[in-house]
Phi, psi and omega in degrees: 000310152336309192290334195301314189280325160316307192275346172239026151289289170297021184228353167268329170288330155325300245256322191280357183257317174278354187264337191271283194316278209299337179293308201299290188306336159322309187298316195292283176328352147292306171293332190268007178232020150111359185232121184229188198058236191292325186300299194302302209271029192234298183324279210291333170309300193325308203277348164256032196242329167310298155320315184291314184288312180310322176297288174314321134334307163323305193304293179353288202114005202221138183069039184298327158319304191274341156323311164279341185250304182292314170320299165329317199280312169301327207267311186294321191273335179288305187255013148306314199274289181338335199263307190331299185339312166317351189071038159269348170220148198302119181277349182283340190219087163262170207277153156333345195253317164284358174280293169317342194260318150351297195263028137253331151321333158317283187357275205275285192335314124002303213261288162316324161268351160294289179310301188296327184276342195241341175305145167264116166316135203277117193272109195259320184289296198297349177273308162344293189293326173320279160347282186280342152290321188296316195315312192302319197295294186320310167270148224276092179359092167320148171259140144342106152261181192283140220287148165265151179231129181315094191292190201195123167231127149001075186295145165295133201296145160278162164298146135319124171300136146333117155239180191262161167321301201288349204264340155295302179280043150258311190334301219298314167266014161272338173290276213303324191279305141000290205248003144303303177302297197269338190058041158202161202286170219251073144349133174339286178291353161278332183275343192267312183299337192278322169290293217081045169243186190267142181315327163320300163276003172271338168271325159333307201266316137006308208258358186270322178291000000 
């Protein structure tokens, strides 16, 4: 928990020690192209309130393209002036082209922060979902037909097997020793083994006893 708080301690000193330089060099580079007292220290808000609205944005997920363009644009004049700052330029004779662009950043900042804080992000599931109510609303309710029922077609009776006279009254008495023996009736498949005919006709003869 320590290290933790350790690691975002410096990184909150970081973060306030370059926003501390670059607020200060916005401001010089503003007084030195002509706009001073309150005007000067109003640039660098401007260019971080831009950084802030583009960041958030970015986080969204959504225009991440205009997101990433404004964001650039904020990030090049925060380290323009740092770098301007550095004595690569004269701060007593700064050249024309940066007063313009100076006295002209309220504009696009403005202008950039306005798109980014007011646009509305693109509800894409809800148009979707839109979408696929209507499809549903639009086609047209089956109607109920008459219910089908399954037809069953009619098997045929089979024929009654032939049996012969005598092979029933031998059946009848393998029935009678059968049911001596065990003091129960004569089962199909017993009956069957016992002839040695095929089933068909062991129910045949089966159903004659």
């Amino acid at each position: 928990m320590r290290a933790h708080l350790a690691r975002v301690d410096a990184v909150l000193v970081q973060a306030l020690i370059a926003a501390a330089l670059s607020f200060a060099h916005i401001h010089d580079i503003a007084m030195a192209a002509g706009q001073d007292g309150w005007k000067a220290w109003a640039y660098p808000i401007s260019v971080d309130l831009l950084l802030v609205a583009a960041w958030r944005r970015l986080r969204t997920g959504t225009a991440k393209a205009a997101a990433w363009c404004w964001f650039v644009i904020a990030l090049t004049a925060s380290l323009g002036a740092n770098v301007a700052t550095a004595g690569l330029l004269d701060m007593t004779d700064v050249p024309a082209w940066l007063r313009i662009l100076v006295a002209g950043w309220p504009a696009v900042a403005f202008l950039g922060g306005t798109l980014l804080a007011h646009s509305a992000p693109k509800e894409t599931t809800d148009e979707i979902g839109t979408e696929v109510m209507e499809d549903q609303e639009d086609e047209p309710e089956a109607t109920p037909g008459p219910p089908v029922h399954p037809t069953t077609e009619s098997t045929p009776p089979t024929p009654p097997v032939p049996v012969p006279v005598a092979l029933v009254d031998h059946a009848r008495k393998v029935a009678a020793e059968h049911h001596t023996r065990t003091g129960t009736r004569i089962d199909t498949p017993t009956l069957r083994a016992r002839l040695g005919v095929p089933p068909p006709m062991a129910e045949a003869i089966a159903a004659q006893l």
